[in-house]
C-alpha positions as CSV (number, residue, x, y, z in Angstrom):
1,X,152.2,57.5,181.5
2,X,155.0,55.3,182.1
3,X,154.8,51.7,183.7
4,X,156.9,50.8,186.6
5,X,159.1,48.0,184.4
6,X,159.7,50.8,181.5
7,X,160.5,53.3,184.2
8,X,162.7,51.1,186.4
9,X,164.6,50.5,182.8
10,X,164.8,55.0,182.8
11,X,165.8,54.9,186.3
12,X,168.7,51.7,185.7
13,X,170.2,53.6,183.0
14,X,170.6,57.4,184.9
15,X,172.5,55.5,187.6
16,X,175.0,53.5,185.4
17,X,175.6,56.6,183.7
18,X,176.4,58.2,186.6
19,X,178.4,55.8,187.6
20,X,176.7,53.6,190.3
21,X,178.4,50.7,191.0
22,X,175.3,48.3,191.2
23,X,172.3,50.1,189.2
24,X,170.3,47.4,189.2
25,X,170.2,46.6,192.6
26,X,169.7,50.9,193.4
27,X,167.2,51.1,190.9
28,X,165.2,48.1,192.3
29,X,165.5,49.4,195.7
30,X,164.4,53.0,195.3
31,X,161.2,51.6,193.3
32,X,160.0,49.4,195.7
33,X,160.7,51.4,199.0
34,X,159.0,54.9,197.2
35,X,156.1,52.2,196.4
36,X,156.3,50.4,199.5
37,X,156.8,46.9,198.2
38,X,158.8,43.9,198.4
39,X,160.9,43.2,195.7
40,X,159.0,40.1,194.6
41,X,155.8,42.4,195.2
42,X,158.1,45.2,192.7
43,X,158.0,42.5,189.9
44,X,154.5,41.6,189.6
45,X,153.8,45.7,189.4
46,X,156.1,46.1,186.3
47,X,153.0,46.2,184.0
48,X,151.3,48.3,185.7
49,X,151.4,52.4,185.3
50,X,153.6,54.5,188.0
51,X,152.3,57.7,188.8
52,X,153.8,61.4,188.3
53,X,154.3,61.6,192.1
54,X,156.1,58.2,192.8
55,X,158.5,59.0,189.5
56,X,159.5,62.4,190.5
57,X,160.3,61.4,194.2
58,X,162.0,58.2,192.6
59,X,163.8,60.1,190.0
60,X,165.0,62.8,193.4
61,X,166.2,59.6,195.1
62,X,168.5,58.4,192.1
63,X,169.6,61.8,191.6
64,X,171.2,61.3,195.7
65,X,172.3,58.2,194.7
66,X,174.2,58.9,191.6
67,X,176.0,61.8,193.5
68,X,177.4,59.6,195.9
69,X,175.2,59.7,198.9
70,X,175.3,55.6,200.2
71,X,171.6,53.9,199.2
72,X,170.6,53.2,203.1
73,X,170.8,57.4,203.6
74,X,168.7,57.6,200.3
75,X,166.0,54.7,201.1
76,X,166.0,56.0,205.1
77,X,166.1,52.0,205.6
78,X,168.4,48.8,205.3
79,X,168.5,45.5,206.2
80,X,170.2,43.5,209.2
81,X,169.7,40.3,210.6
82,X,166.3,40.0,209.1
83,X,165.7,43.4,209.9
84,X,164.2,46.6,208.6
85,X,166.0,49.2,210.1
86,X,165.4,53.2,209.8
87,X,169.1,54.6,208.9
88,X,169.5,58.4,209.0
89,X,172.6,60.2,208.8
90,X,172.7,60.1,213.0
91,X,174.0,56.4,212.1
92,X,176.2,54.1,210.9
93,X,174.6,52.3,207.9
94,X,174.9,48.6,209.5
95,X,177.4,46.2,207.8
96,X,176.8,42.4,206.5
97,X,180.0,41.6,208.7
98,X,178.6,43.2,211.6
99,X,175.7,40.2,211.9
100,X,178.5,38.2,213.2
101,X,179.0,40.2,216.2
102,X,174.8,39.3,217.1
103,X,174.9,36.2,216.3
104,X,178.3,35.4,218.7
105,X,176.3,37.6,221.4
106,X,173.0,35.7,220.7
107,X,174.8,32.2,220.7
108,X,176.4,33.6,223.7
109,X,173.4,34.3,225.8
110,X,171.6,31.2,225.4
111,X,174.0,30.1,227.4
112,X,173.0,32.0,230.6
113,X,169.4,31.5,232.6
114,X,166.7,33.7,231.3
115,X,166.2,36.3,231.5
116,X,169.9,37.3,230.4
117,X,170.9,40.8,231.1
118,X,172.9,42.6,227.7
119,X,174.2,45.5,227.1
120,X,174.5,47.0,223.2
121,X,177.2,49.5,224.1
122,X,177.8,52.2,221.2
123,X,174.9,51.1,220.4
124,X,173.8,53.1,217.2
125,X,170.6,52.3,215.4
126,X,170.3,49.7,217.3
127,X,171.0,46.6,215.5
128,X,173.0,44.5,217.0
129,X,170.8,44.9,220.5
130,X,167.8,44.7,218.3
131,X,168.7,41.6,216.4
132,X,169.3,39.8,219.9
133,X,166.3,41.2,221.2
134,X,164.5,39.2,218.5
135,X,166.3,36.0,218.0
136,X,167.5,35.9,222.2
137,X,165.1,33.8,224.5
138,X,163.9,36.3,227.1
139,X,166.7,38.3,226.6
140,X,166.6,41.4,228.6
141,X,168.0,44.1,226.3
142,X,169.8,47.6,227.0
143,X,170.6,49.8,224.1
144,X,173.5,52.7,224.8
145,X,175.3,55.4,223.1
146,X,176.6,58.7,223.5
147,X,175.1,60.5,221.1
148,X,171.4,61.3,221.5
149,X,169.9,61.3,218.3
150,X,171.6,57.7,217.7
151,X,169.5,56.6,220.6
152,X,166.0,58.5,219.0
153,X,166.8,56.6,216.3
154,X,167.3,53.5,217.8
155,X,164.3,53.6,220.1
156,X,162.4,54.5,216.8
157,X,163.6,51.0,215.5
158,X,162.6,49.3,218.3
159,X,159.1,50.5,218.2
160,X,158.9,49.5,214.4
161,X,159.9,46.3,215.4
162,X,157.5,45.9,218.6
163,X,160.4,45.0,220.5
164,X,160.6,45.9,224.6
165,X,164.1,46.9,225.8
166,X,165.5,49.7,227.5
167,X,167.6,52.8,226.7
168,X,170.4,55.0,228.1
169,X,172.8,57.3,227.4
170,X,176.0,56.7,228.0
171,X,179.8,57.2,226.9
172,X,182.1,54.0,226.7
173,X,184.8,56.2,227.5
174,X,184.3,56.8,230.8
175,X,183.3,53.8,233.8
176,X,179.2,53.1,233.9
177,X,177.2,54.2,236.6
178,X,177.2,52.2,239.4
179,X,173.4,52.2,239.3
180,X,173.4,50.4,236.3
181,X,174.6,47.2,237.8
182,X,175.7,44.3,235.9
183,X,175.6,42.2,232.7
184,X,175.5,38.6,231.6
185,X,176.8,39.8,228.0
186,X,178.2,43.6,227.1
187,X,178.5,43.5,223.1
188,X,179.9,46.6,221.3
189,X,180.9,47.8,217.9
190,X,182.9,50.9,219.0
191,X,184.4,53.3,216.7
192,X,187.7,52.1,215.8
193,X,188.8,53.6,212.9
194,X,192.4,55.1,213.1
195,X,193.4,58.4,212.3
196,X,195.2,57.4,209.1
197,X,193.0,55.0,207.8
198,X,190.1,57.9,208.3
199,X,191.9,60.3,206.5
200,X,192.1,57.3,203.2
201,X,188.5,56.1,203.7
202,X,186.2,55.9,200.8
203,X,184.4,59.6,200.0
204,X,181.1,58.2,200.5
205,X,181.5,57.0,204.2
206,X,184.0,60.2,205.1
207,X,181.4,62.9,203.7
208,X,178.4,60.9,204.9
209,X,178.6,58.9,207.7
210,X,179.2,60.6,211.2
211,X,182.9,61.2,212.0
212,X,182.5,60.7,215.7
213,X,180.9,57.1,215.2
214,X,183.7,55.9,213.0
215,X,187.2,57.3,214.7
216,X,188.7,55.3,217.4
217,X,191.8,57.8,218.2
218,X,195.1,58.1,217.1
219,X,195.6,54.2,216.8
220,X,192.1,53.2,216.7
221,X,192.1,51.6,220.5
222,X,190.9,54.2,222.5
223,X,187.2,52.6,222.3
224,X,189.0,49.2,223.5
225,X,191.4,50.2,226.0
226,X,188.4,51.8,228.0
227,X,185.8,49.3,227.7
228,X,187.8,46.4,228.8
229,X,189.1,47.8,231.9
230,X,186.5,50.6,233.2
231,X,183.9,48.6,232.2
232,X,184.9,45.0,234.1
233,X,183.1,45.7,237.0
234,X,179.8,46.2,234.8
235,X,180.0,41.8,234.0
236,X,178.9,39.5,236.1
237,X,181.6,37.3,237.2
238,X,181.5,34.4,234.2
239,X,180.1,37.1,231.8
240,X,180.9,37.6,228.4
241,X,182.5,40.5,226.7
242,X,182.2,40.7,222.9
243,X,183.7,42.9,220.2
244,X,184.0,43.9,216.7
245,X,187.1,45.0,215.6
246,X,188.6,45.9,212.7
247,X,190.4,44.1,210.3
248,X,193.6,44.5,211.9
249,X,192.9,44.7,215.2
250,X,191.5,41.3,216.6
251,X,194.8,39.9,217.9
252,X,195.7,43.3,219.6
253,X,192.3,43.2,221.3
254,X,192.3,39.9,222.0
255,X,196.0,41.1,224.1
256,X,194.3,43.6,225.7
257,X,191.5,41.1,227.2
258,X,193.3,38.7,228.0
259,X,196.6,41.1,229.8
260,X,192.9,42.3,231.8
261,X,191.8,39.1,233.1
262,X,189.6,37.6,230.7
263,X,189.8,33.7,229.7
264,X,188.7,31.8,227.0
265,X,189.2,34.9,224.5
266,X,188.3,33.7,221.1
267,X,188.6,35.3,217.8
268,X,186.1,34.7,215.3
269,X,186.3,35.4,211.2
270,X,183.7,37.0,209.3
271,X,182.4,36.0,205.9
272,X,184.9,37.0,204.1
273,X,187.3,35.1,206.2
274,X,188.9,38.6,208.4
275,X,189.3,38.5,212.0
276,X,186.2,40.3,213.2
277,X,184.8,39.5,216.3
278,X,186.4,39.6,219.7
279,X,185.1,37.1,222.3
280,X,186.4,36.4,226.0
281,X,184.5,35.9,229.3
282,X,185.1,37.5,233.0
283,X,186.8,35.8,235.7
C-alpha cells in the first residue's frame, strides 16, 4: 500500500525523467482526474492510501504523457473559460489565448437585444460557443463544424454543462444555407495554420492533434477569405464578425474585412501581447 502523496512523489519523478516539461503540474492532474477530485480536494487525500486500481490506470496515464501525447488527450478533459471540457483526439485541445476570442464575442453580444442570435463557426469542442452560452444573457447559441465527430463531441459538452443550444453541420468553405438565416454575432477560430509553418510545428500537436482542424491552405487564409465574403449575407445588417487569427495574420484579416465592407474592424492582443482577435461589424 502506497498513499496518494508518496505515490504522487513516484508518479512526479517518472515524468521528469522522461522528460516532461511540467511534472508537477501532470502528475497533479492525472491524480486528481483518475480520483475524480479537485486539486484542493487532491491535497487533503495525500495521507490517505491509493488503491491498486487507481495506481495502475494512473501509472498508464503518465506512461502517455511521458511519450509525448499532450495532458488534455491523456486526462480526456481541460479547462476553458471556467469550463470543464471533454477533449478527444476529434479536437483541438482549447488554448488560454483562445478565451479572448469569447470574451470579445460575449462583450459583443450584450450589446444586441436578447435574445442575440450567434453562430460558433468551426466550432470544435465547442468552447468558445459554450463559454458564451454561459456567460451571454439569453444568448441564443449555434455550434457548427464540418467534421461530425467534432460536433458529437461538442454536443456531449453541452450536455455536461446543461447548456441549451443548437447544432449543425456545416463547412465554412462554402456559403450557409439560406435556411439558416441570419446572425447578430458569427465568431470562428478557423484553421489557419500555413503549409510551412505546419510542416515546423511542434511533434506533439503534428502527430496528435487533427491535421484538417489546424491547416488553413497554402498561406493559411483560405478559412478567411471564404468566411468574410460567402458568409456576409449570414449577419444581420449592424452585426459582428469576430476572429481568431494567428499570430501573423491580424492585420491581413483585418484587410480583408475591411476591402469587404466591414467598419469599425478592430484588432485586439492577447495575453501575451500578440495580435489575436479580429473584430469588425457589417454595414
Amino acid at each position: 500500500m502506497i498513499t496518494v502523496g508518496d505515490f504522487y512523489l513516484d508518479l512526479r519523478e517518472m515524468l521528469r525523467t522522461a522528460g516532461n516539461d511540467m511534472p508537477e503540474f501532470a502528475a497533479n492532474q492525472i491524480l486528481a482526474t483518475r480520483l475524480g477530485v479537485t486539486q484542493t480536494e487532491l491535497l487533503s487525500r495525500r495521507p490517505l492510501y491509493i488503491s491498486d486500481e487507481s495506481r495502475v490506470e494512473c501509472v498508464a496515464m503518465a506512461r502517455r504523457a511521458a511519450q509525448g501525447e499532450p495532458l488534455a488527450y491523456v486526462l480526456g478533459q481541460w479547462d476553458f473559460f471556467g469550463l470543464t471540457l471533454e477533449i478527444t483526439p476529434d479536437v483541438l485541445i482549447p488554448r488560454p489565448d483562445t478565451e479572448l476570442l469569447a470574451q470579445t464575442a460575449i462583450d459583443r453580444a450584450g450589446k444586441y437585444g436578447e435574445p442575440a442570435r450567434i453562430l460558433d463557426l468551426c466550432c470544435g469542442s465547442g468552447c468558445v460557443g459554450l463559454a458564451i452560452a454561459a456567460n451571454a444573457q439569453n444568448a441564443d447559441v449555434l455550434l457548427a463544424d464540418n467534421s461530425t465527430a467534432a460536433l458529437e463531441v461538442a454536443k456531449r459538452n453541452a450536455r455536461r454543462l446543461g447548456l441549451d443550444i443548437r447544432f449543425m453541420e456545416a463547412d465554412a468553405l462554402s456559403p450557409p444555407v439560406k435556411a439558416l438565416g441570419q446572425f447578430e454575432v458569427l465568431v470562428c477560430n478557423p484553421p489557419y495554420v500555413s503549409d510551412a509553418e505546419y510542416d515546423a510545428l511542434d511533434a506533439s500537436v503534428r502527430m496528435f492533434e487533427p491535421e484538417k482542424a489546424l491547416r488553413g491552405g497554402r498561406d493559411g487564409m483560405d478559412f478567411y477569405r471564404a468566411v468574410i465574403n460567402g458568409w456576409y449575407k449570414a449577419l444581420v445588417s449592424g452585426g459582428a464578425l469576430i476572429f481568431e487569427s494567428g499570430y501573423n495574420q491580424a492585420r491581413g484579416v483585418a484587410a480583408l474585412m475591411e476591402k469587404s465592407g466591414y467598419t469599425g474592424v478592430k484588432i485586439y492582443k492577447d495575453f501575451g501581447g500578440r495580435e489575436r482577435v479580429i473584430a469588425g461589424v457589417k454595414l
